[in-house]
Backbone as JSON, one array per atom type, in Angstrom:
{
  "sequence": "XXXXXXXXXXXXXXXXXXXXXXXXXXXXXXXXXXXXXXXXXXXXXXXXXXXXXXXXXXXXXXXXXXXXXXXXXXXXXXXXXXXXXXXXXXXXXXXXXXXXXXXXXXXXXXXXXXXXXXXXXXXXXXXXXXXXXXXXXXXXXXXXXXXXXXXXXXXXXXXXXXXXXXXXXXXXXXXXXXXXXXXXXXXXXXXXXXXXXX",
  "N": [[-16.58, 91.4, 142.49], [-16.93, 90.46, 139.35], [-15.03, 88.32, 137.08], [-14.37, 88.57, 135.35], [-14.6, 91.17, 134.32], [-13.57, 92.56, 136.28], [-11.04, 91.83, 134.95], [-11.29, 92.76, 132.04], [-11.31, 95.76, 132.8], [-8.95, 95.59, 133.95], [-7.4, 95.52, 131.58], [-7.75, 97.59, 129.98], [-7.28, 99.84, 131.65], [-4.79, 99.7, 131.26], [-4.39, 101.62, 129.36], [-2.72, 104.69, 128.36], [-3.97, 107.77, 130.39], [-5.7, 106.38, 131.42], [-7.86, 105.77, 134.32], [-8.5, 103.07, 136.76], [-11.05, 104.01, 137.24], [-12.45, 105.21, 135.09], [-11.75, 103.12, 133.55], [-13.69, 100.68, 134.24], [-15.85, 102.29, 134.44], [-15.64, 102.29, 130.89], [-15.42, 99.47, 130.75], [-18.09, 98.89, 131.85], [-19.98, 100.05, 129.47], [-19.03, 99.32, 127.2], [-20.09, 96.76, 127.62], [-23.14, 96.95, 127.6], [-23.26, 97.91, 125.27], [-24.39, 96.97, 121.93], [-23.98, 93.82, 120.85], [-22.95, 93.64, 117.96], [-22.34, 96.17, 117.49], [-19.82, 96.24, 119.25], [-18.0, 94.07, 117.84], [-17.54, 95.11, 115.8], [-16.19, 97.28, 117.2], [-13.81, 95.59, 118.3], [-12.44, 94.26, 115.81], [-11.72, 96.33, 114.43], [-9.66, 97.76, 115.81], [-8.26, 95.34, 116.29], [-7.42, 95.21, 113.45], [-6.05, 97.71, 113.02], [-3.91, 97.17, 114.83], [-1.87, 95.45, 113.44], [-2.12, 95.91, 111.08], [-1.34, 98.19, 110.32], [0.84, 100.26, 109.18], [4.16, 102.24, 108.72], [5.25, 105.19, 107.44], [7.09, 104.72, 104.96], [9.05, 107.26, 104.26], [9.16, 109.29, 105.83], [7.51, 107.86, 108.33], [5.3, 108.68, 109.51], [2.08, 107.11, 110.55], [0.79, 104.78, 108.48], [-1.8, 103.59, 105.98], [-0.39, 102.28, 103.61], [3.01, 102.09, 101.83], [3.6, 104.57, 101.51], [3.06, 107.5, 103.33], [-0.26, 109.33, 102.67], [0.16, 112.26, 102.79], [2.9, 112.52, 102.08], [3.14, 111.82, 99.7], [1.42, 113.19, 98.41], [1.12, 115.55, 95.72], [0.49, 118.41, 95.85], [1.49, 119.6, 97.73], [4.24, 121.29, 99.69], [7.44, 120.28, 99.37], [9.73, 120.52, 99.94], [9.95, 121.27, 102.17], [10.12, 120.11, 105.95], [8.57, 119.49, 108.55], [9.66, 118.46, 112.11], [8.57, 116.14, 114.15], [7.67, 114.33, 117.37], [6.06, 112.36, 117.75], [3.28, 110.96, 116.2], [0.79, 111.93, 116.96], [1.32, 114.63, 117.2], [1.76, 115.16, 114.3], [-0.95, 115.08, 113.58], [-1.78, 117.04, 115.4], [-0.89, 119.55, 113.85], [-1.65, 119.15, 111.32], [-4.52, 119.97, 111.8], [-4.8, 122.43, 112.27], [-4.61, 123.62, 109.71], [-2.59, 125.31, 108.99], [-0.45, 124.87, 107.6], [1.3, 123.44, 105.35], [3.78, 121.56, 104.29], [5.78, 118.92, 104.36], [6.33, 116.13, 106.76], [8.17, 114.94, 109.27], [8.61, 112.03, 111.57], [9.95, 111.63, 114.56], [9.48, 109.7, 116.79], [10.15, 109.61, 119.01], [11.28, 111.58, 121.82], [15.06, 112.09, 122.92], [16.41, 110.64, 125.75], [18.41, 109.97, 128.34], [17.42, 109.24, 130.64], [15.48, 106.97, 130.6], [16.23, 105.51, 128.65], [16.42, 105.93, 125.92], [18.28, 106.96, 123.23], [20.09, 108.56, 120.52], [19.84, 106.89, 118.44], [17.89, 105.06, 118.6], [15.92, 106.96, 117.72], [14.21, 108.08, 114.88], [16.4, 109.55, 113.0], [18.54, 109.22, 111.27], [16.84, 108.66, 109.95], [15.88, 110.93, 108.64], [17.96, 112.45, 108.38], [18.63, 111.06, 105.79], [16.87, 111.69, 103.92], [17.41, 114.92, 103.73], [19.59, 114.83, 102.91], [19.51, 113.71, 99.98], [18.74, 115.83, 98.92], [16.38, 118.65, 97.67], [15.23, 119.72, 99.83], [14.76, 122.78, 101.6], [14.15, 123.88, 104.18], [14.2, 122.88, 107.81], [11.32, 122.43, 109.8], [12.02, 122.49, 113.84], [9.66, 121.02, 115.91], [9.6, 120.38, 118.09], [8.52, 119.31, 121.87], [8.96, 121.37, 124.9], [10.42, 120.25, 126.82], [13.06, 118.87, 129.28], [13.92, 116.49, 127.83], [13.0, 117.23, 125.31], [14.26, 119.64, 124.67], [16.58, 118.52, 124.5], [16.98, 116.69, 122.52], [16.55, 118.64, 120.37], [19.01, 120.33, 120.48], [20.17, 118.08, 119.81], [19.68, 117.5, 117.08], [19.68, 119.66, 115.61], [22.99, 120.01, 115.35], [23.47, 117.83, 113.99], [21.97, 118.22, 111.63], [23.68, 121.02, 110.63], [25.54, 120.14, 109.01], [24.43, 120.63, 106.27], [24.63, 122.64, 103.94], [23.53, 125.93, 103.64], [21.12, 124.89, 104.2], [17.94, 125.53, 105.93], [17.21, 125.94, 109.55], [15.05, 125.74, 111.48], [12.88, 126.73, 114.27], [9.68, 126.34, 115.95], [8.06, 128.65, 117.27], [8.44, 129.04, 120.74], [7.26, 129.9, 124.33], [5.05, 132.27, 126.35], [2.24, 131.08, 126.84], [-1.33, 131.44, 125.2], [-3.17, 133.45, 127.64], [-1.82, 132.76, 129.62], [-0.89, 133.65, 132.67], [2.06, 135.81, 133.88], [3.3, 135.52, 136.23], [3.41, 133.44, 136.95], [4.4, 131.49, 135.09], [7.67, 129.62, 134.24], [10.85, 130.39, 134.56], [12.69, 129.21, 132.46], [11.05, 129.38, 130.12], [9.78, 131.64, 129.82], [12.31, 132.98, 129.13], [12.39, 131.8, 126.7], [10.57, 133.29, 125.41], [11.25, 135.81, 125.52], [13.53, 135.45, 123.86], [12.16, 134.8, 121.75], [10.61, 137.09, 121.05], [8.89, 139.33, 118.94], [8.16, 142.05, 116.2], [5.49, 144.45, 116.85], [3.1, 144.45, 114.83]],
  "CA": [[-16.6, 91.81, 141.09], [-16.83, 89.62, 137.96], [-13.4, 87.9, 137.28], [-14.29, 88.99, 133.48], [-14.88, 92.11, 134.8], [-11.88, 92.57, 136.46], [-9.76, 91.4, 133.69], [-11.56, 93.59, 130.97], [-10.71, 97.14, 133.77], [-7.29, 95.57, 133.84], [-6.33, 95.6, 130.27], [-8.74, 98.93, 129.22], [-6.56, 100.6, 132.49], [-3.06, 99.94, 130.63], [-4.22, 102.63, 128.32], [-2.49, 106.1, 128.78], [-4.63, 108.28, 131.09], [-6.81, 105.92, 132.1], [-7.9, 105.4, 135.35], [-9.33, 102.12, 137.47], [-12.28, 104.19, 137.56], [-12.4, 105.23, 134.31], [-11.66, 101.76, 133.1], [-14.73, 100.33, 134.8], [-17.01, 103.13, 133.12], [-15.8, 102.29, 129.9], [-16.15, 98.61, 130.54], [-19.85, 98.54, 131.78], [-20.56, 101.43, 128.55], [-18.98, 98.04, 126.57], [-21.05, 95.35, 128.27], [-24.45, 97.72, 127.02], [-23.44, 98.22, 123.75], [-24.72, 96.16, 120.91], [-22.8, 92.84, 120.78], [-22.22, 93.44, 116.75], [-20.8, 97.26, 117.53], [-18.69, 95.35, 120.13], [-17.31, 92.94, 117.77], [-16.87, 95.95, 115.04], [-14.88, 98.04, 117.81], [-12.99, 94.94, 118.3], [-12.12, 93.81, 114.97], [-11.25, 97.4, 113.84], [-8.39, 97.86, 116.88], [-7.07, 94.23, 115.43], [-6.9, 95.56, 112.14], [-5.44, 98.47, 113.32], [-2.85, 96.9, 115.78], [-1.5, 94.05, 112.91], [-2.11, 96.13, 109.28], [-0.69, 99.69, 110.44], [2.48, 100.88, 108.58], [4.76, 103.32, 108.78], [5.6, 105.23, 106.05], [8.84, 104.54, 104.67], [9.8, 108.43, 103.92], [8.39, 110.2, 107.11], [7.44, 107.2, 109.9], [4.08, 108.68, 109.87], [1.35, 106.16, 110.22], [0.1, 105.13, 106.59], [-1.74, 102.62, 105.39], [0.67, 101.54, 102.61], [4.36, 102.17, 102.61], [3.92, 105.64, 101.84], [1.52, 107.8, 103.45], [-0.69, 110.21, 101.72], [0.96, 113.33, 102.73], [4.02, 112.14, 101.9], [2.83, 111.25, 98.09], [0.56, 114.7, 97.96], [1.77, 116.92, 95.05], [0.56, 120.3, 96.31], [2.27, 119.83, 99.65], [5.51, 121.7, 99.89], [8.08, 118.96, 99.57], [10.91, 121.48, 100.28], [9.68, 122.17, 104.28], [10.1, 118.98, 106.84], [8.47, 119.6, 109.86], [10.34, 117.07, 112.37], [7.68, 116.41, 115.01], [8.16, 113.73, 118.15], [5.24, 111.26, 117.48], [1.87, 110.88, 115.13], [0.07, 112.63, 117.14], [1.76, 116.16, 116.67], [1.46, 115.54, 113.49], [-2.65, 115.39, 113.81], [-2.56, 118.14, 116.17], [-0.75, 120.9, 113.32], [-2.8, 119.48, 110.37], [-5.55, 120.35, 112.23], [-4.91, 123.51, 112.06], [-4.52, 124.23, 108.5], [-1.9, 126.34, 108.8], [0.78, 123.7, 107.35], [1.1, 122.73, 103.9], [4.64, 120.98, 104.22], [5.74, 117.36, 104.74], [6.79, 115.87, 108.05], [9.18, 113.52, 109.74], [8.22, 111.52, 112.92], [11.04, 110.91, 115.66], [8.83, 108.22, 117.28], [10.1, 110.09, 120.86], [13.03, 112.46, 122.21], [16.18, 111.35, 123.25], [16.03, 110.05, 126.96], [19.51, 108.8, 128.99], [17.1, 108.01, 131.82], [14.63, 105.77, 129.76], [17.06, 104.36, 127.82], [16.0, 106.69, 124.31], [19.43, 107.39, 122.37], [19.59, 108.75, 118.84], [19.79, 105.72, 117.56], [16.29, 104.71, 118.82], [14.74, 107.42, 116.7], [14.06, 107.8, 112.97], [16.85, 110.71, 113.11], [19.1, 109.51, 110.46], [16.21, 108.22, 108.11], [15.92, 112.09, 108.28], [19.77, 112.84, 107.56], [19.4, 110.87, 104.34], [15.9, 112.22, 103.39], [17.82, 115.81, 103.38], [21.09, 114.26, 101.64], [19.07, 113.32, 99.08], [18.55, 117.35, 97.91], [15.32, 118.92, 97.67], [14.36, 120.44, 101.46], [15.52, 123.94, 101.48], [13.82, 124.26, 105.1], [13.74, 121.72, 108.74], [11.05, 122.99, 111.18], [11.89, 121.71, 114.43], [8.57, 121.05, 116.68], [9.58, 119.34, 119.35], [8.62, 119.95, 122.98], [10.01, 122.39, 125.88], [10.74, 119.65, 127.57], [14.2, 118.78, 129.31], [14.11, 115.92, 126.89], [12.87, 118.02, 124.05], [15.64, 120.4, 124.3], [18.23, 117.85, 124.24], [16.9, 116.36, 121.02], [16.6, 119.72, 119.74], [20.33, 120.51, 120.25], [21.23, 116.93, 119.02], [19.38, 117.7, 115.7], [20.62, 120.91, 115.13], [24.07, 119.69, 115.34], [23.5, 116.88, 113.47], [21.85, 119.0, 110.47], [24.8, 122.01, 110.66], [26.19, 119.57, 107.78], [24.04, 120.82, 105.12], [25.29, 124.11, 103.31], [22.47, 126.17, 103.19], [20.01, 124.15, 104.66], [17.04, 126.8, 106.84], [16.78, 125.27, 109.99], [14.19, 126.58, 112.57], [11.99, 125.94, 115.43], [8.12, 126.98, 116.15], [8.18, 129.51, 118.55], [8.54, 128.94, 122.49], [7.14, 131.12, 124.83], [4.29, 132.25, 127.06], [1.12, 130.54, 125.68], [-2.38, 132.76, 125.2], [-4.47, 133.55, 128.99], [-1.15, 132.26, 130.45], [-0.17, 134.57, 133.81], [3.63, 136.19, 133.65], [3.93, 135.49, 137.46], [3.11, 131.97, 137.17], [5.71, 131.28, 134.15], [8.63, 129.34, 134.56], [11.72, 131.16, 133.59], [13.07, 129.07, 131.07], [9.62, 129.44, 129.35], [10.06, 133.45, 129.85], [13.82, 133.73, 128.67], [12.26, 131.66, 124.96], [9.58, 134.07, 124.64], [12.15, 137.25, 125.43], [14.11, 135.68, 122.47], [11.52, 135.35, 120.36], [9.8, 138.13, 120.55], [8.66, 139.82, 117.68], [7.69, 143.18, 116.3], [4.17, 144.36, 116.59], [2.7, 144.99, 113.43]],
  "C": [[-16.28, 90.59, 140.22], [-15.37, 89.23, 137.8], [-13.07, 88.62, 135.39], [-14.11, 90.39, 133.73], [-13.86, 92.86, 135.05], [-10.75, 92.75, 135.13], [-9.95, 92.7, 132.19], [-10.85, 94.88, 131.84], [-9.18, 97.21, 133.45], [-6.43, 95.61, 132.29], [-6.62, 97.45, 129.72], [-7.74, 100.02, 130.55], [-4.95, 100.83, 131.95], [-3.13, 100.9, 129.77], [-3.77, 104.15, 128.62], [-3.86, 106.85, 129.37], [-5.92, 107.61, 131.0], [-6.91, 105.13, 133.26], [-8.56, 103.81, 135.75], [-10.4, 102.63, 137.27], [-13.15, 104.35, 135.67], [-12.69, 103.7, 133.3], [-13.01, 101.1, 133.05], [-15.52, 100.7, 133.99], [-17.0, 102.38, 131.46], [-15.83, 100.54, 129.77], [-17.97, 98.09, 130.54], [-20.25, 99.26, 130.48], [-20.5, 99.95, 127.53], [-20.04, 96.88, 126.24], [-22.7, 95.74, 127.81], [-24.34, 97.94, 125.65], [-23.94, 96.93, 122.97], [-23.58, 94.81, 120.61], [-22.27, 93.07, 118.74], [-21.35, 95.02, 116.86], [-19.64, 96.94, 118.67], [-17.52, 94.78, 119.21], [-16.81, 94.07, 116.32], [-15.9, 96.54, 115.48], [-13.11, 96.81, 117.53], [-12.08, 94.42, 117.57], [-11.1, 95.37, 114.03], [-9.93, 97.59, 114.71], [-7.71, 96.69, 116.39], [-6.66, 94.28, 114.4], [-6.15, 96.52, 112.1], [-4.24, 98.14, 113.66], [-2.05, 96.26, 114.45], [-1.77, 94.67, 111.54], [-1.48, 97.36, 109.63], [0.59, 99.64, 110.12], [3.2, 101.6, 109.23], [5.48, 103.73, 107.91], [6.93, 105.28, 106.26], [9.99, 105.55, 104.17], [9.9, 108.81, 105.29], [8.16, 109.5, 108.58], [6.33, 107.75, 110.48], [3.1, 107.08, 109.92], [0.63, 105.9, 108.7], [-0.89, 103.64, 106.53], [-0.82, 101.17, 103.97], [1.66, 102.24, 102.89], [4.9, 103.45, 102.26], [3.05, 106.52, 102.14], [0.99, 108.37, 102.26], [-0.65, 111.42, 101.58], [2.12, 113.61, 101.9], [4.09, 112.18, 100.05], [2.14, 112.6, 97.5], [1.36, 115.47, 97.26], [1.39, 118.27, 95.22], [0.95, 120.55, 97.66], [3.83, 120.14, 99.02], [6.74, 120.89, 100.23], [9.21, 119.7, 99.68], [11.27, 122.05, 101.91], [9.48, 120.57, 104.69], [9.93, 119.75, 108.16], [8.68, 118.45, 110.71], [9.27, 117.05, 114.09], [8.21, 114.76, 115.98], [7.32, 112.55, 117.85], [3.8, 111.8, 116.36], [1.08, 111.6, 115.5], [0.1, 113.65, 117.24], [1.6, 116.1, 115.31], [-0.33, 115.95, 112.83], [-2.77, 116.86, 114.18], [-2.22, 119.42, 115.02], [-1.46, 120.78, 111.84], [-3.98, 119.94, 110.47], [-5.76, 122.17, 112.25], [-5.09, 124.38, 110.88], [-3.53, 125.19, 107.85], [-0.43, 125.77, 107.7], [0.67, 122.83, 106.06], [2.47, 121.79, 103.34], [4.53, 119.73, 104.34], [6.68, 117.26, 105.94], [7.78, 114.67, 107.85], [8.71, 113.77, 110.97], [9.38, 111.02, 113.22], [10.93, 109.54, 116.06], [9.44, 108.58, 118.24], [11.21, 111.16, 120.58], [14.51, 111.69, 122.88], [16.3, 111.55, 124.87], [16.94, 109.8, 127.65], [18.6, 108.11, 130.08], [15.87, 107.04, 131.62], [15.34, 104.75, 129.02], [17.37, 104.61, 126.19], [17.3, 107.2, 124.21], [19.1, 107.82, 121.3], [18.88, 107.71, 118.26], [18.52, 104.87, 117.88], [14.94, 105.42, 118.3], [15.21, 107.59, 115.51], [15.14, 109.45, 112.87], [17.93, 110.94, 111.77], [18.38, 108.71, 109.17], [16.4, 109.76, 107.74], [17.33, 112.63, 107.88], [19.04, 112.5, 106.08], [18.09, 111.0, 103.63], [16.74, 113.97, 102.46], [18.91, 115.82, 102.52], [20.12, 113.67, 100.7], [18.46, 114.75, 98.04], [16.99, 117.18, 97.51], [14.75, 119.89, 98.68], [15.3, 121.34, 101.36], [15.23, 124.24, 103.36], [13.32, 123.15, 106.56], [13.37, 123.27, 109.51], [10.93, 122.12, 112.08], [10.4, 121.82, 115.42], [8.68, 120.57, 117.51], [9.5, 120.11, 120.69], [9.83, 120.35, 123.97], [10.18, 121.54, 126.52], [12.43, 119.48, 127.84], [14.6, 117.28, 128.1], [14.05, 116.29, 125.47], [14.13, 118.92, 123.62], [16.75, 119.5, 123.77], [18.22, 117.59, 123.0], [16.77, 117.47, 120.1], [18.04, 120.21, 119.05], [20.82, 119.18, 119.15], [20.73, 117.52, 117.03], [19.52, 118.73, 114.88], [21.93, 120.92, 114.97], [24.11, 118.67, 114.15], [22.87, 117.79, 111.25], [22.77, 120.74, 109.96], [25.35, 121.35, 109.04], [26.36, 120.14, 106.29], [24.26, 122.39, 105.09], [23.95, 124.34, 103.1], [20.99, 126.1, 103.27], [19.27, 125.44, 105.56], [16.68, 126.2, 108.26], [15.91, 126.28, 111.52], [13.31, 125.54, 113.43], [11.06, 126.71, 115.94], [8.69, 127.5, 117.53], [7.64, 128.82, 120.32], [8.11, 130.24, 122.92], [5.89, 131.05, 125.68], [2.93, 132.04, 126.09], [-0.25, 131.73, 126.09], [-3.19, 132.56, 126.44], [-3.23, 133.1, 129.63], [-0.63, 133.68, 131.44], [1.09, 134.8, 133.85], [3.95, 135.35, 135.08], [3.71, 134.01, 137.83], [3.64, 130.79, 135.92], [6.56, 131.12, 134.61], [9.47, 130.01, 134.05], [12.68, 130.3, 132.8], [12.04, 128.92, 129.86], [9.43, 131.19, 129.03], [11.36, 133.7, 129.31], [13.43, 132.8, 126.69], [11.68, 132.57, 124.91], [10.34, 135.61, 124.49], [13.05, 136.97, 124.27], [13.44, 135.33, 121.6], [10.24, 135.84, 120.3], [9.8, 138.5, 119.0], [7.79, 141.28, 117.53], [6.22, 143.02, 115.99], [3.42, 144.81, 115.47], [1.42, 145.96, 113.17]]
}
């Protein structure tokens, strides 16, 4: 194999779920494309990597130093949904259901990675809410044993505020999912938050 070849697999393989094989594919798909949409992909990922922000309310991705959520006057600037990375925040605008403003963690809190509070954006969010205005934190963060923890920490950590609404998107058995093939700490969220049938 090509030593270029090689080398292209080996960098295009460091990318989350992508395989050696994978890699390959999407180098030869490369090597066929048009050398000027080549040098567009290329130039757009360097502009990307080396101009990308993060906004300076939220820690979403922005182009300037505040996004455009963040700045939106018919978004609900009273609701912070506190989500783990950028890409939860994609996945619940996508839905439409969500007319609030967010805060990004940038991860969960980790002892066996090395992730402490103090490695996420936890007390830009303190002094977002000390600053009066947010009547309501939804937490979103995953069922994970890392998710939980940061869950607890941030529920503790927001107890402070008098008044404050603090919640968390429902847990529980997801839709086509089998009872008998549910873990039971995935079955004891959805038994507490049930809800009546309307």
């Amino acid at each position: 194999m090509s030593q270029l070849l090689q080398d292209v697999v080996g960098e295009l393989s460091k990318l989350p779920g992508v395989g050696r094989r994978t890699a390959l594919r999407l180098a030869i798909h490369i090597l066929r494309m048009e050398p000027e949409s080549v040098g567009d992909m290329t130039r757009s990922i360097d502009r990307f990597r080396n101009d990308v922000k993060y906004c300076s309310v939220c820690n979403n991705l922005s182009d300037e130093s505040v996004c455009p959520i963040c700045s939106d006057g018919e978004r609900d600037h009273a609701t912070i949904c506190v989500v783990e990375q950028v890409a939860d925040v994609l996945s619940i605008e996508n839905t439409r259901q969500y007319r609030g403003l967010y805060h990004v963690l940038g991860g969960v809190i980790s002892p066996m990675q090395g992730i402490s509070p103090s490695d996420l954006k936890i007390d830009l969010l303190v002094d977002r809410i000390a600053r009066g205005g947010v009547k309501e934190v939804i937490l979103a963060i995953s069922t994970s044993v890392e998710g939980e923890t940061t869950l607890f920490y941030l529920m503790n950590r927001l107890r402070q505020f008098e008044g404050l609404k603090t919640t968390t998107i429902a847990r529980g058995i997801g839709f086509g999912d089998e009872l008998e093939y549910v873990d039971e700490l995935t079955i004891t969220h959805a038994l507490r938050n049930r809800r009546e049938i309307e």
